[in-house]
C-alpha positions in Angstrom: -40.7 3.1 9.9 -42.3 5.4 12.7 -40.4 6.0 16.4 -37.5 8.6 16.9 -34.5 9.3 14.9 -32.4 6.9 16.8 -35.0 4.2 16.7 -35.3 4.4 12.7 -31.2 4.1 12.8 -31.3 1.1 14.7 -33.8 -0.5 12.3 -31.7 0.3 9.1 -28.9 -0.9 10.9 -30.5 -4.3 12.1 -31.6 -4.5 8.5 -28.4 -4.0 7.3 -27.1 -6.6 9.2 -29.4 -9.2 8.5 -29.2 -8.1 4.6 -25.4 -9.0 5.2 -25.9 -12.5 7.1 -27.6 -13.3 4.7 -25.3 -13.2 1.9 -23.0 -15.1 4.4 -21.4 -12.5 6.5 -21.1 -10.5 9.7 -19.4 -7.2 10.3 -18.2 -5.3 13.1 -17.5 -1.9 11.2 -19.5 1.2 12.8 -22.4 1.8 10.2 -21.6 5.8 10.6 -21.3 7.5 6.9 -23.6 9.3 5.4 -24.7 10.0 2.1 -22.9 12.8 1.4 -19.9 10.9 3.5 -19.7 8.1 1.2 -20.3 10.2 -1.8 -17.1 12.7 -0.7 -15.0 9.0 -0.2 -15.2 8.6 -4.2 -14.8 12.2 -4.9 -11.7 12.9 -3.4 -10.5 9.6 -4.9 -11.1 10.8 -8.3 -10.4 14.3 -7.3 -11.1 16.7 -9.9 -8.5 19.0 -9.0 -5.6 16.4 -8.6 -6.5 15.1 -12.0 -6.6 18.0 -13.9 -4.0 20.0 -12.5 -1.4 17.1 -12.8 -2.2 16.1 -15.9 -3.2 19.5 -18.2 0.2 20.7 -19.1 1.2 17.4 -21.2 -2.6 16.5 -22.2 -2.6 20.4 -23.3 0.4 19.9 -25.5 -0.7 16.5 -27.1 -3.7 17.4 -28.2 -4.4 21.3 -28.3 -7.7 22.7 -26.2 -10.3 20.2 -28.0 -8.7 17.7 -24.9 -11.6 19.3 -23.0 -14.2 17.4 -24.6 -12.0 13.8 -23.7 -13.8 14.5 -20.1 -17.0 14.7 -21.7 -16.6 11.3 -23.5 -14.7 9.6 -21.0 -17.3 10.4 -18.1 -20.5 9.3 -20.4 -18.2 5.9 -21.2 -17.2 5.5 -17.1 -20.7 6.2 -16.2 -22.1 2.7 -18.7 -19.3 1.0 -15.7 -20.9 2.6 -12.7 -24.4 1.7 -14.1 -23.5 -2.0 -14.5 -21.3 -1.7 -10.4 -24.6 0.0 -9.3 -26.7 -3.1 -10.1 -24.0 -5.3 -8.7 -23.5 -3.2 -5.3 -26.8 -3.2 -4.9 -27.3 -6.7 -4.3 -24.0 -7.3 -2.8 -23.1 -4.5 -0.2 -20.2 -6.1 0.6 -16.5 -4.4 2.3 -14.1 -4.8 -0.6 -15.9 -3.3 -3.6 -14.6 -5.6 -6.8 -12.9 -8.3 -5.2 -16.7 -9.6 -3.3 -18.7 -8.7 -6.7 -16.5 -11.0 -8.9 -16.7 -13.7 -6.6 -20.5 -13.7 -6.3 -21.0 -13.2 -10.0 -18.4 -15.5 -11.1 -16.6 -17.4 -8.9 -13.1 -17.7 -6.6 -10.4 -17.6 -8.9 -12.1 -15.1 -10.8 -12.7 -12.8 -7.8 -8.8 -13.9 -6.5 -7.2 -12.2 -9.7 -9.5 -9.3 -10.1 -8.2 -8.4 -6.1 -5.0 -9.4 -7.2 -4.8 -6.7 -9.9 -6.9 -3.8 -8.3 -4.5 -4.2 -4.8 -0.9 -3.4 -7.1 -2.9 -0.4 -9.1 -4.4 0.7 -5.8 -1.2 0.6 -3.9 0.6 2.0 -7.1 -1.9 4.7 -7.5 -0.8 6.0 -3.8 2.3 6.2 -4.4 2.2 8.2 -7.6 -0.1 10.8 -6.1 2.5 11.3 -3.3 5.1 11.6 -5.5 3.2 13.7 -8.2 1.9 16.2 -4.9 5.4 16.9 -3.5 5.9 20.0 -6.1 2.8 21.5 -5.4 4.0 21.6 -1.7 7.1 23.1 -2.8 5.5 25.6 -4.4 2.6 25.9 -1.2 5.6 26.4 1.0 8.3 28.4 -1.3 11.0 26.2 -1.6 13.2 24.7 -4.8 12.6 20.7 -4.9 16.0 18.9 -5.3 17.9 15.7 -4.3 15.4 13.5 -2.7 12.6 16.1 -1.8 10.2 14.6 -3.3 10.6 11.2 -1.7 10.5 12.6 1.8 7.0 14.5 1.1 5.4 11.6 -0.3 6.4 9.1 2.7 5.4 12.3 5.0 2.0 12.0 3.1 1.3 8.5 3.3 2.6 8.4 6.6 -0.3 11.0 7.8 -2.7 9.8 5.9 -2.1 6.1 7.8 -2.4 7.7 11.1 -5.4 9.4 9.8 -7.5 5.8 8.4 -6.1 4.3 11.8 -8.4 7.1 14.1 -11.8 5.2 12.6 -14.5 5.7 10.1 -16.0 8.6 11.4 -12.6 10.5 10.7 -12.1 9.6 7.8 -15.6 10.5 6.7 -15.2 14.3 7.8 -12.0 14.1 6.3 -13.3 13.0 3.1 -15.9 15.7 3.4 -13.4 18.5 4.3 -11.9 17.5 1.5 -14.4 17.3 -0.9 -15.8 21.2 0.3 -12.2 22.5 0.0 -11.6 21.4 -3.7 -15.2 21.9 -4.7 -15.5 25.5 -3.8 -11.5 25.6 -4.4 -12.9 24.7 -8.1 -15.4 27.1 -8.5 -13.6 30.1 -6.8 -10.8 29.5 -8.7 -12.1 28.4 -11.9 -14.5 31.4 -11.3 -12.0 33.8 -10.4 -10.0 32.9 -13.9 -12.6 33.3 -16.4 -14.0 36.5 -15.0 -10.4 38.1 -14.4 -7.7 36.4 -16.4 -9.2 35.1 -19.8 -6.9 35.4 -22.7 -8.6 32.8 -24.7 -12.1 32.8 -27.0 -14.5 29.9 -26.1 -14.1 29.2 -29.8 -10.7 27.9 -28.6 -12.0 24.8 -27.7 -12.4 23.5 -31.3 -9.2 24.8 -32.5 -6.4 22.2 -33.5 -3.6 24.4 -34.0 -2.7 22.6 -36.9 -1.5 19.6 -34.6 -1.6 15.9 -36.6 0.2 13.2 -36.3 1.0 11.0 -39.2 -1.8 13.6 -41.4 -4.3 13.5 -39.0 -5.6 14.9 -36.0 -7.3 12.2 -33.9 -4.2 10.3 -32.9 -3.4 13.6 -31.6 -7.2 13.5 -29.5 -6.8 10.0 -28.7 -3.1 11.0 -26.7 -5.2 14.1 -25.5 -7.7 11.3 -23.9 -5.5 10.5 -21.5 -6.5 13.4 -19.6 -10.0 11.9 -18.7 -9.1 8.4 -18.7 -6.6 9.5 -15.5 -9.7 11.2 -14.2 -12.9 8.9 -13.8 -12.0 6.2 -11.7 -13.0 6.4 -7.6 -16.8 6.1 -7.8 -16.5 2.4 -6.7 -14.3 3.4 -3.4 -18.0 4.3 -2.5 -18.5 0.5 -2.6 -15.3 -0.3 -0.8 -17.3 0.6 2.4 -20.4 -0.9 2.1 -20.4 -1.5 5.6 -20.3 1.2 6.9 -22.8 2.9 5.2 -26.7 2.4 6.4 -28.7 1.0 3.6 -26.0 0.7 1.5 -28.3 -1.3 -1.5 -29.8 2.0 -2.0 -27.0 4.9 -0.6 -24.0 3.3 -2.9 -25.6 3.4 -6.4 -26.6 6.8 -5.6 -23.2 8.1 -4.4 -21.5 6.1 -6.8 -23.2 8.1 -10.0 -22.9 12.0 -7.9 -19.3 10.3 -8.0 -19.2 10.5 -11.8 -21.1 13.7 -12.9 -20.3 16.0 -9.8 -16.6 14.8 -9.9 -17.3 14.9 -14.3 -18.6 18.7 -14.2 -15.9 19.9 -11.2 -12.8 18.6 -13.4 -14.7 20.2 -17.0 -14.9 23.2 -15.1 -11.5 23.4 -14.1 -10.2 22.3 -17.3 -12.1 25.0 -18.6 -10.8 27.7 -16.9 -7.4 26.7 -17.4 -7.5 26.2 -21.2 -9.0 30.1 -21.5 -6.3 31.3 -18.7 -3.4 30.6 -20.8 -1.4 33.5 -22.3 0.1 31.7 -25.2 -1.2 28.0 -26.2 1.1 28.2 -28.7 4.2 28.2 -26.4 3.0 24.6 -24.4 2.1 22.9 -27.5 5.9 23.9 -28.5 7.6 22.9 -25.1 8.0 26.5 -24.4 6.2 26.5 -21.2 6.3 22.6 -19.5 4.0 23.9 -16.7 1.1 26.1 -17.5 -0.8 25.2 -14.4 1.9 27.3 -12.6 2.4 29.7 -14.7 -1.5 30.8 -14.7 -2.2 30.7 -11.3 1.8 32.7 -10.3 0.1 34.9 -13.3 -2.9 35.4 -11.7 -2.6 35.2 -7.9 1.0 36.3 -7.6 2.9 34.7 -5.1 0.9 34.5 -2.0 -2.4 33.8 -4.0 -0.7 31.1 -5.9 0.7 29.5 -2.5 -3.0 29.6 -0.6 -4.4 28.0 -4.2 -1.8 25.4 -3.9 -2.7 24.8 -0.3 -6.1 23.8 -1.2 -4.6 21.1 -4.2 -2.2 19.9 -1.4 -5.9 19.1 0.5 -7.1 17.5 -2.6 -3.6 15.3 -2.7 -4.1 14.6 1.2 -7.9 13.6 1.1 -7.1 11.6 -2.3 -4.2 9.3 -0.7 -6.8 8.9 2.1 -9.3 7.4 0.2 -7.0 5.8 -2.1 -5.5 4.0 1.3 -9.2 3.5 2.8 -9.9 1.4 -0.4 -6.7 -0.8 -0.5 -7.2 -1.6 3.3 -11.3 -2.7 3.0 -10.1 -4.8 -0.5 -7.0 -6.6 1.6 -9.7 -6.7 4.8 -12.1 -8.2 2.5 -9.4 -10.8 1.1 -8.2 -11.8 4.8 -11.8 -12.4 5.6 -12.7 -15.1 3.0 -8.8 -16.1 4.0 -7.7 -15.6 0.2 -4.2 -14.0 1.4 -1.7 -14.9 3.6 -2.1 -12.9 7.3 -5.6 -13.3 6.7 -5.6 -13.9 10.9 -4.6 -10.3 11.5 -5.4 -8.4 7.9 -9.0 -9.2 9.0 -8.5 -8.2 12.6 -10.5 -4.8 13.3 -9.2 -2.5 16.0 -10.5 -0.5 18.8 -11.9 2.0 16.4 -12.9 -0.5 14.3 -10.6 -0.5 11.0 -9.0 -3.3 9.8 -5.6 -1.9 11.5 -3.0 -3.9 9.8 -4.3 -3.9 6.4 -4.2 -0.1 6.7 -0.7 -0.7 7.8 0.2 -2.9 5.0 -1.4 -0.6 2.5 1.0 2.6 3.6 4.2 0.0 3.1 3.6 -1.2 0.0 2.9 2.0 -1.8 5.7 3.3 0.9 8.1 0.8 -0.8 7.6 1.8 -4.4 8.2 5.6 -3.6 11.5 4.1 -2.0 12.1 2.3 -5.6 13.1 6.0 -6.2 16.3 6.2 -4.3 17.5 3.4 -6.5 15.5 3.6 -10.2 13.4 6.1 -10.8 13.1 4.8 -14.0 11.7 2.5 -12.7 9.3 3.5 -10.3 7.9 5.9 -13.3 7.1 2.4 -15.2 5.4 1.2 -12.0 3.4 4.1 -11.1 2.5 3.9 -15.0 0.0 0.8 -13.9 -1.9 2.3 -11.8 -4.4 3.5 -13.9 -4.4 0.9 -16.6 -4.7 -1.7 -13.3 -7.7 0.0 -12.2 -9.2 -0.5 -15.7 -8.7 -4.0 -16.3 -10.0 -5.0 -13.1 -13.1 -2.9 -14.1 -13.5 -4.4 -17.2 -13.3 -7.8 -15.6 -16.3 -7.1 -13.4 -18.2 -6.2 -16.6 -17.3 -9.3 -17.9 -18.2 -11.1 -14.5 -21.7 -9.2 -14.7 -21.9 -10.6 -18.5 -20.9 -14.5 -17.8 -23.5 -13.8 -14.5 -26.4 -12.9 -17.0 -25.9 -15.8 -18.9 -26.3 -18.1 -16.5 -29.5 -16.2 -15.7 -28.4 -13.7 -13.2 -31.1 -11.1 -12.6 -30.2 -7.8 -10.8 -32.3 -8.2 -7.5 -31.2 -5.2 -5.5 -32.7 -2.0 -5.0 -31.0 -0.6 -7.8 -31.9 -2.2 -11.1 -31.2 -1.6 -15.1 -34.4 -4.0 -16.0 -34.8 -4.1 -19.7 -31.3 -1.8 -20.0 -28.7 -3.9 -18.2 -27.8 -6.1 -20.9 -27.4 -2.9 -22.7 -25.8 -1.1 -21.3 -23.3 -3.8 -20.0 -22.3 -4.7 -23.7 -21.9 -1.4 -24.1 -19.4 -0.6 -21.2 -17.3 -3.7 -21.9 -17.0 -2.1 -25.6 -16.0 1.4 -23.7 -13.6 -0.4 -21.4 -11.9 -2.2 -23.8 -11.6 0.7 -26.4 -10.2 3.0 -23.6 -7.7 0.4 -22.5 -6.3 0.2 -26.0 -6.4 3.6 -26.2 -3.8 3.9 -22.8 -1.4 1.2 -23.7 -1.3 2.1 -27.8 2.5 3.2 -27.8 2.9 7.2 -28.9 6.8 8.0 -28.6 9.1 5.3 -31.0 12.0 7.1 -30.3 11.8 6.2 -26.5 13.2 2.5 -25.5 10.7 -0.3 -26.3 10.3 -0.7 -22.0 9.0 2.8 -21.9 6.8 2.8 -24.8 5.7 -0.6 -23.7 5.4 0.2 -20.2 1.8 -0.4 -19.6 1.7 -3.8 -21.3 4.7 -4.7 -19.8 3.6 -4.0 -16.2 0.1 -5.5 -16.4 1.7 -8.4 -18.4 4.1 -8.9 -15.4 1.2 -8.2 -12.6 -1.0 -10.8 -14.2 1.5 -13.6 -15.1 2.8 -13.5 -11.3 -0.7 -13.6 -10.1 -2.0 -16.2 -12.4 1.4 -18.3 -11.3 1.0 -17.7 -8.0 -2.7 -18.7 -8.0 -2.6 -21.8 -9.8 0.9 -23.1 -7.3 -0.5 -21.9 -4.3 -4.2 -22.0 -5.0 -4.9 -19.6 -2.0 -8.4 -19.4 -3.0 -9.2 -23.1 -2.2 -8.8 -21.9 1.3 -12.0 -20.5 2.8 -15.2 -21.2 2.2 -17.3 -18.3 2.2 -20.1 -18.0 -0.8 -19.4 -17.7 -4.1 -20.0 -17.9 -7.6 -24.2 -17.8 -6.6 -25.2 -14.4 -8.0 -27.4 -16.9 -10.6 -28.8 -18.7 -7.9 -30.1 -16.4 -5.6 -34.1 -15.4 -6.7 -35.1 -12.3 -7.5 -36.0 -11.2 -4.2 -33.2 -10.3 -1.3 -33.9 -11.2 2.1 -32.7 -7.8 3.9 -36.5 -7.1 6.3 -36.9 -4.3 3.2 -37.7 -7.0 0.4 -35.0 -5.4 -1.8 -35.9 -7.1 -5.0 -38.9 -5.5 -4.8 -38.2 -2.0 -5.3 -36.2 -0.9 -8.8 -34.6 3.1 -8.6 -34.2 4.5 -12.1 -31.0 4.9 -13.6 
């Protein structure tokens, strides 16, 4: 395309537009993020440094420093799921990320329960990393938490991070992007900093046990360890979530969506890393000696004000996580109101002055708002709640790779700009077999002495979230409602009409 700068943007943009009436919609979102924008959207969702840090001590103690190599594994499995959501993103740039894919690929009731499930583990996600960052702000700012601390910082954080998502795209894009810098280079100068200065540990380390076993045997011990990277590598299809406001997002998305994976994959190994070597005594956490080795090597190795500016960077990582976290819920309930699948679909599908779907953002800060509330009352509770969110996030996954499957079979052929050819079947066998192995893995109970509700949380939550949405679906039938495309994917030829013949062109994997 020759002319200036501005005239090539106008072209991808009128593109883009006609690429999107023709799959039977029109947008008013401002088509402003770029590449490394929409990349920094699903990095700060997964977060390496939120991930990690939260999670370390307890994976650490389960399973012994071979847990490092459960990010390895974990990120080659999550990245056979972002090759099969490239393929479908591709074809079906779309505002809503899962909920649009199932229902082109399979169908509306499909697509109603798969939104169904990824809105509670989206809004439940939230409000577990606003709880889970309100020590590390105690720490940032020196104070003991107690009482209801912890409540107060999380509603602080979802409150600012709702005023943020309400200023527009373009903030939130440089957000997302000051975000993703901070932890990045956080990760490397820190991570850096530890393994030049403050190694106590061999890299042999890495494949020693320390004689942990469960029932005889070591890999029930691993397989607890796991958890560490199954919390980790979800947020590459946030990238999705806002399709529409990325140019050329049948090219852009696939590509940000797999930086998502092995920049966010190598950040949280390398952080991992340097933690596991850091540690004085490995012995003491495996024993229950010391419940917070995060803290203790960084007080250790930055002292007091060191360890408060390092904690002022994670609080950045929490802040730029809840944002994109929030950004997705609100472009999935926007996406909902807009093929009138929810009730309020009149004003969650309403886009305000800056453009945002105002009221979804809204109603994604009070639900997740609400369950941090839960904590005045049961925290019990709210620990068995927040427990969904990642095992949420995973079925609906793994119900898009089924919707890819049952799409194949009918003769769907990827026809965007990013395609598997000979692989996709492939490889989409092969991450339903990976998604279904790691969900076992998350809900297998590990503590029998604890009551069955708590050892049976996960079951028990997605048990509850899908009966109720199954229920409400077939009384209600909210999906009979609208009548915007759906269940075509099988129908539509093997070339897109977008003015750039999409079909046409394949990009490697």
């Amino acid at each position: 395309m020759s002319g200036s700068p501005a005239k090539r943007a106008a072209g991808v943009t009128d593109s883009d537009a006609e690429q999107l009436a023709a799959l039977g919609y029109s947008s008013n979102f401002e088509r402003s993020m770029s590449l490394w924008e929409n990349f920094s959207l699903g990095f700060t969702y997964l977060s390496p440094v939120v991930g990690v840090y939260t999670l370390f001590g307890l994976c650490l103690a389960a399973g012994g420093p071979p847990m490092f190599w459960t990010y390895l594994l974990i990120g080659l499995g999550q990245m056979l799921v972002c090759l099969v959501f490239c393929e479908v993103v591709s074809q079906f740039p779309i505002s809503g990320g899962v909920y649009p894919w199932a229902r082109r690929l399979v169908g509306k009731r499909w697509a109603w329960m798969v939104g169904w499930v990824y809105a509670w583990a989206l809004c439940t996600s939230i409000a577990g990393i606003a709880v889970g960052a309100a020590p590390y702000m105690a720490v940032m700012l020196g104070f003991e938490m107690h009482g209801n601390a912890a409540i107060g910082i999380a509603l602080g954080l979802i409150a600012l991070s709702t005023v943020l998502n309400l200023s527009g795209t373009k903030l939130l894009a440089r957000v997302a992007m000051f975000g993703f810098l901070c932890e990045l280079v956080g990760a490397l100068l820190v991570g850096g900093y530890l393994l030049i200065f403050e190694r106590h540990q061999p890299f042999s380390v890495l494949f020693n046990t320390f004689d942990i076993k469960i029932d005889g045997s070591y890999w029930p011990a691993f397989l607890a360890a796991s958890l560490a990277g199954l919390f980790q590598y979800y947020g590459f299809e946030a990238c999705g979530d806002v399709a529409e406001e990325t140019p050329n997002p049948g090219k852009m998305i696939p590509k940000t969506m797999r930086m998502t994976i092995y920049i966010g994959g190598a950040a949280a190994m390398f952080a991992c890393l340097a933690l596991i070597l850091s540690v004085p005594d490995i012995q003491r956490v495996i024993h229950g000696e010391d419940t917070d080795p995060v803290t203790t090597i960084l007080a250790n190795a930055f002292g007091p004000v060191g360890s408060r500016l390092v904690m002022a960077v994670v609080m950045v990582s929490f802040v730029s996580c809840v944002l994109s976290l929030q950004a997705a819920a609100s472009r999935l309930l926007f996406a909902y109101a807009r093929d009138e699948m929810i009730v309020g679909s009149k004003q969650l599908s309403r886009l305000n002055a800056n453009h945002v779907p105002a009221v979804a953002l809204v109603v994604a800060g009070v639900m997740p708002a609400a369950i941090v509330c839960l904590g005045l009352f049961m925290a019990d509770a709210v620990a068995t709640i927040v427990g969904f969110a990642a095992i949420g996030i995973y079925v609906s996954f793994q119900l898009i790779v089924i919707a890819a499957l049952i799409a194949r079979a009918k003769g769907w052929s990827p026809s965007g700009q990013f395609s598997l050819g000979k692989w996709g079947v492939p490889v989409n066998v092969a991450a339903l077999v990976y998604g279904v192995a790691a969900i076992v893995n998350m809900v297998w109970p590990r503590t029998p002495d604890a009551p069955w509700y708590m050892n049976y949380s996960m079951i028990l939550t997605t048990a509850v979230v899908l009966g109720a949405g199954l229920l409400y679906m077939l009384l209600a039938k909210p999906y009979d409602k609208g009548t915007a495309p759906a269940g075509d994917a099988h129908r539509i030829s093997g070339r897109q009409r977008s003015g750039r013949a999409t079909g046409a062109l394949s990009e490697p994997a």
